[in-house]
C-alpha positions in Angstrom: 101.2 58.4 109.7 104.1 58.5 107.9 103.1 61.4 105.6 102.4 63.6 108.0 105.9 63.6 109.1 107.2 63.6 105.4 104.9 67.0 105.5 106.1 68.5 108.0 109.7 68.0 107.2 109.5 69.5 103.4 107.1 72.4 105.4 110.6 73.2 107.6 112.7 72.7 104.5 110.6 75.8 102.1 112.8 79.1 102.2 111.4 81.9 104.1 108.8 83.7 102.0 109.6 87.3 101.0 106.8 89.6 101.9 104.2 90.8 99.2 103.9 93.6 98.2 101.4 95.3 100.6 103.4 93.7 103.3 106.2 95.5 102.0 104.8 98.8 101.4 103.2 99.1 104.9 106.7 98.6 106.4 107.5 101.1 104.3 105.2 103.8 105.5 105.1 102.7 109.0 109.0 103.0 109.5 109.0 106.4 107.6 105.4 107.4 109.4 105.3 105.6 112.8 101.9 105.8 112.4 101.1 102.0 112.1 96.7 102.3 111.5 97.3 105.3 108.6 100.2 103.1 107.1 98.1 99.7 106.5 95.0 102.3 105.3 97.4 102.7 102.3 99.1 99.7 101.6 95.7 97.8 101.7 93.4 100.6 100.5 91.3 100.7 102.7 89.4 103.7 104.9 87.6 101.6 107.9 90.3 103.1 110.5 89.3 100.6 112.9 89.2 97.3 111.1 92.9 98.9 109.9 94.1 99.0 113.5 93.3 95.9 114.6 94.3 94.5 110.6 98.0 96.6 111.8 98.5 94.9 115.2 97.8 91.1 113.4 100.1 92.0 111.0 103.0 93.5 113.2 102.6 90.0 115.3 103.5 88.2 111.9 106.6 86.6 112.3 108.0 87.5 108.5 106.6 90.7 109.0 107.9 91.5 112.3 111.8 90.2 111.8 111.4 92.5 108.7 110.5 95.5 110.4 113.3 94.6 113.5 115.8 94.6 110.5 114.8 97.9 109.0 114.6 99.4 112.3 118.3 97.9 113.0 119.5 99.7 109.6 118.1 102.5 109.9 119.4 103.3 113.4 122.8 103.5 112.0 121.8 106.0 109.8 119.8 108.5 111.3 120.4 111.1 114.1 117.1 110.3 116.1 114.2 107.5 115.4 110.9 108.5 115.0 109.8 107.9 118.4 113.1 109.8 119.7 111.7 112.6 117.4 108.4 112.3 118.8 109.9 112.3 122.7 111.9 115.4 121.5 108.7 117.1 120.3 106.6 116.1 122.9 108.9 118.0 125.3 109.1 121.3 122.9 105.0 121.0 122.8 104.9 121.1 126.6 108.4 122.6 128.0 108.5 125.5 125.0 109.9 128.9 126.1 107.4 130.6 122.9 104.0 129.7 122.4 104.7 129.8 118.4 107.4 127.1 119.3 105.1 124.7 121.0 102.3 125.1 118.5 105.0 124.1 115.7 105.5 121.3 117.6 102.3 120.1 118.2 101.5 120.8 114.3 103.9 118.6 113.6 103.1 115.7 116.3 100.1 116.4 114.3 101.0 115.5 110.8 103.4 113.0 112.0 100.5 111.0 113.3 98.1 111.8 110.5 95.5 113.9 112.4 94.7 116.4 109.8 92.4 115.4 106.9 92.9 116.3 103.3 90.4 118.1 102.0 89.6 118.2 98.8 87.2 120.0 96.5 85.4 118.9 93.5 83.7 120.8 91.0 80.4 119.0 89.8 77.0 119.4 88.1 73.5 118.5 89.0 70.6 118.4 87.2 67.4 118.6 88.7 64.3 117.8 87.1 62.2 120.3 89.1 58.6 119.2 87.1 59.4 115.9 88.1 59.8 117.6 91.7 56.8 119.6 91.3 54.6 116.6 90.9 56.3 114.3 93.7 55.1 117.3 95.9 51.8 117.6 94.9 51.1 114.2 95.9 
């Protein structure tokens, strides 16, 4: 089978593939979020939080994915004062060890929104019509 082998010799010879671009902007919201589920809701639009999750873990186990993420992580060290999760440790500790209360609610709002708990709301302003004879006459029935 000697095309098999020529396969899988031209299959080791392709360049890596760059990521596309939802690969690329989940990284990009996971390293500035941590928050891994909320991150691949946005790149992929999509809302089902716990298809997301388990979309998130399968695509933080992709090689490409993962090496790119390892890199970021790398640069990024070099540039910041804390990584998220050092931020998170540091907040965790103000939430529980706090001398004010207001201190360790400001640092559980922001564990909060860091981990996007809260919901957006917003509101709509809309119309209806109602046909209430139509109504009338489904009721008398």
């Amino acid at each position: 089978m000697p095309s098999n082998e020529k396969k899988k010799k031209e299959l080791k010879k392709e360049p890596k593939k760059e990521l596309n671009i939802n690969q690329q902007k989940f990284l990009k919201n996971y390293i500035e979020t941590g928050n891994k589920v909320r991150s691949y809701m946005d790149a992929y639009n999509n809302d089902n939080y716990k298809g997301c999750s388990a979309s998130a873990d399968r695509l933080l186990e992709n090689v490409r994915v993962n090496e790119e993420y390892q890199k970021k992580i790398k640069e990024l060290e070099k540039l910041t004062v804390l990584t998220v999760e050092q931020r998170r440790l540091k907040l965790s500790e103000e939430a529980i060890n706090g001398a004010k209360a207001s201190d360790r609610i400001k640092a559980v709002d922001v564990l909060n929104k860091m981990e996007g708990i809260y919901i957006d709301k917003i509101e709509a302003d809309t119309t209806v019509n109602i046909d209430i004879a139509g109504a009338a006459k489904e009721w008398a029935e």
